[in-house]
C-alpha positions as a Markdown table, in Angstrom:
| # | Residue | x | y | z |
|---|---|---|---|---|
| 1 | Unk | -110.1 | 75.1 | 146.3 |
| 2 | Unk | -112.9 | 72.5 | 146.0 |
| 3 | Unk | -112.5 | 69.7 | 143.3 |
| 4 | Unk | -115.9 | 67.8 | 142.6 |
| 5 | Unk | -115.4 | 64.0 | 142.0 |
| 6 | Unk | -117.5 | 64.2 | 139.0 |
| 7 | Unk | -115.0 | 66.9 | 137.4 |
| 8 | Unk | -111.5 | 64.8 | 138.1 |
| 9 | Unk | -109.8 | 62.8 | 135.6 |
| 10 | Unk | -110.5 | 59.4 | 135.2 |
| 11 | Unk | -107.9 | 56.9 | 133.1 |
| 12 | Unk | -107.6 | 53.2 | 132.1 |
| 13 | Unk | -104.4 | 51.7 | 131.9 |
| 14 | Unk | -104.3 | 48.7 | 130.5 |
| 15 | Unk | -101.4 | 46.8 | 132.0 |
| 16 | Unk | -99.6 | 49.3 | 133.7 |
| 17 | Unk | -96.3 | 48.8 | 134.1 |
| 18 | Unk | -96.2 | 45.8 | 132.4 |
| 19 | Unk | -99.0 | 44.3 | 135.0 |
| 20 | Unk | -102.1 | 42.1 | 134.3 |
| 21 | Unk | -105.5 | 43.7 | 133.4 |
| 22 | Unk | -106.4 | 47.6 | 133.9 |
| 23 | Unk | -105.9 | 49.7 | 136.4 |
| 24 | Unk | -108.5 | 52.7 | 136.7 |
| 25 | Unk | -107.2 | 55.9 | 138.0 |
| 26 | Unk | -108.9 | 59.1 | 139.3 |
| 27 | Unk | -106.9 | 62.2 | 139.2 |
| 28 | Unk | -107.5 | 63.8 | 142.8 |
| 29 | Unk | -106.2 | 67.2 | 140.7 |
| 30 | Unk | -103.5 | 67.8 | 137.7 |
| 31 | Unk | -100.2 | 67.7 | 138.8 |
| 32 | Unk | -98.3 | 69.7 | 136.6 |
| 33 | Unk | -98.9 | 72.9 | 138.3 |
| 34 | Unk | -98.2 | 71.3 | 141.6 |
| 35 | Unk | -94.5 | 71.7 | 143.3 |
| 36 | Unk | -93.1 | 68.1 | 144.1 |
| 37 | Unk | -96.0 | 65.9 | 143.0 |
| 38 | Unk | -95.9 | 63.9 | 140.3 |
| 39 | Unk | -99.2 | 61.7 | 141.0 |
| 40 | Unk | -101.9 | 61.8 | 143.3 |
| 41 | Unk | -104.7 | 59.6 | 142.8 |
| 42 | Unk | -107.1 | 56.7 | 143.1 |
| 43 | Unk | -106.4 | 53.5 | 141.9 |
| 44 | Unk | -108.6 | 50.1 | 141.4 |
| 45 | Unk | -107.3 | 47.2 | 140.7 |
| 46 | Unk | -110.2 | 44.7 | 139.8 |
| 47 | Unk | -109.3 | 40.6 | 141.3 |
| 48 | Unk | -106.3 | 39.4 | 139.5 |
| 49 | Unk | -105.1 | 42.6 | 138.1 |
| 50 | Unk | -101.6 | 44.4 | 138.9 |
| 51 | Unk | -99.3 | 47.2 | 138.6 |
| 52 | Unk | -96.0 | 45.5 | 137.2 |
| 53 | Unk | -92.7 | 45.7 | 139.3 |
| 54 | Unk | -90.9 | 49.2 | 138.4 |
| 55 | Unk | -88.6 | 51.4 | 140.5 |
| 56 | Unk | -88.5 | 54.9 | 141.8 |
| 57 | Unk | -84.9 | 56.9 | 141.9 |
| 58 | Unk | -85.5 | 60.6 | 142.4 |
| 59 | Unk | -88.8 | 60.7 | 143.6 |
| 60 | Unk | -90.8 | 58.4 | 146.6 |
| 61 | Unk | -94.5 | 56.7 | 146.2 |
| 62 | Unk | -97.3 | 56.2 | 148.6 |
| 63 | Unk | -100.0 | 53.7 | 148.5 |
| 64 | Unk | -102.6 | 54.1 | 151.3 |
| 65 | Unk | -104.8 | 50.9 | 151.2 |
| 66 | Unk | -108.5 | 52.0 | 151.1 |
| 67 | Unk | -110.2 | 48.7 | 150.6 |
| 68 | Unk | -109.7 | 44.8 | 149.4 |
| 69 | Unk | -106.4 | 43.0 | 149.6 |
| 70 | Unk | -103.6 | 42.2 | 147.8 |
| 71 | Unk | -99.9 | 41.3 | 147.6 |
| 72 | Unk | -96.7 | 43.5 | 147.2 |
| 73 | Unk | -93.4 | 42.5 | 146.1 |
| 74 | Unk | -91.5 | 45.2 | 148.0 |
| 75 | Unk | -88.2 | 45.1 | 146.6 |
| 76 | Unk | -88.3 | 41.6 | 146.9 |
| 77 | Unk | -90.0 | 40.6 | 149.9 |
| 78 | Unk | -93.9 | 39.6 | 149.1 |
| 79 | Unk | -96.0 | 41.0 | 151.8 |
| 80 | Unk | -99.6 | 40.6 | 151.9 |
| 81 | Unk | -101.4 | 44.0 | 152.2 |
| 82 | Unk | -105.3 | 44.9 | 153.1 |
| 83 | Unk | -107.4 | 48.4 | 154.1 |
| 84 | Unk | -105.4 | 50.3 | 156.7 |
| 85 | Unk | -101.8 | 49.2 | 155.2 |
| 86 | Unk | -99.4 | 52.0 | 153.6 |
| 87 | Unk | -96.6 | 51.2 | 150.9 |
| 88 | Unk | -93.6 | 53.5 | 150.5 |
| 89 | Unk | -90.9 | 53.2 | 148.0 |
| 90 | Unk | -88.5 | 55.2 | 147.0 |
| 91 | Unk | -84.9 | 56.0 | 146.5 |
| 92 | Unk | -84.1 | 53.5 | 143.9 |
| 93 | Unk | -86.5 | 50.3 | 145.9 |
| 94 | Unk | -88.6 | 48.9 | 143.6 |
| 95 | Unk | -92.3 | 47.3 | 143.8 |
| 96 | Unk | -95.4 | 45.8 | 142.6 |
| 97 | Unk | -98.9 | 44.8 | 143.4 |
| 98 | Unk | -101.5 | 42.4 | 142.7 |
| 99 | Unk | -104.8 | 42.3 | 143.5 |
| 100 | Unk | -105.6 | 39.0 | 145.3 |
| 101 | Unk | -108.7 | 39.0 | 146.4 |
| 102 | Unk | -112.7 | 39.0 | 145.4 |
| 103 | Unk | -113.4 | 42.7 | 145.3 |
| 104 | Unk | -111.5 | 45.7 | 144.1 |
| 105 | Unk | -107.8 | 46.6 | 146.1 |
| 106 | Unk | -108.1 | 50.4 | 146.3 |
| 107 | Unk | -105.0 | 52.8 | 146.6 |
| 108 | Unk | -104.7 | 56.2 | 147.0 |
| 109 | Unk | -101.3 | 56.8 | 145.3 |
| 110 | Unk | -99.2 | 60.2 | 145.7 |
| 111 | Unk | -95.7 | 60.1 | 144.4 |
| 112 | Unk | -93.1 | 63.2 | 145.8 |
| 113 | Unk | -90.3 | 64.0 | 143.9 |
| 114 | Unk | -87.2 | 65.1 | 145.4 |
């Protein structure tokens, strides 16, 4: 199966989980026919805007840095994070991000339920 970019889902949250600004996502494909995915998707966070601290319990999330730089709070220890860096939490570890610097901070996101 082939999924054109012009034919995925696109959504604006605005202060997703309780973070500052919008968050644009793109729907790599709809999960609710897929077995132990929850999300998969590209996220852009414009400068200054973030995805509030929340945790995940029965299921693990991914964040694969594509581009710009940022900060996470993962579960309490603030890390800077840039293109190339991966995020995993999961069983009951919480996080956040922020973007930080001058041009979009780019995710792809996949959360696995377990």
């Amino acid at each position: 199966m082939v999924i054109k970019r012009s034919e995925m889902k696109t959504e604006i949250k605005e202060k997703m989980r309780d973070g500052e600004g919008s968050v644009t996502l793109v729907h790599f494909t709809g999960c609710e026919n897929e077995k132990n995915i929850r999300l998969l998707a590209e996220l852009s966070l414009p400068p200054g805007a973030s995805i509030g601290k929340h945790r995940h319990d029965a299921e693990t999330e991914y964040f694969m840095v594509v581009s710009g730089s940022g900060v996470t709070d993962d579960n309490g220890v603030e890390t800077p994070v840039s293109a190339g860096d991966s995020i995993i939490t999961g069983g009951g570890a919480y996080h956040s991000v922020k973007n930080t610097g001058d041009v979009p901070l780019v995710l792809h996101a996949a959360i696995v339920t377990h």
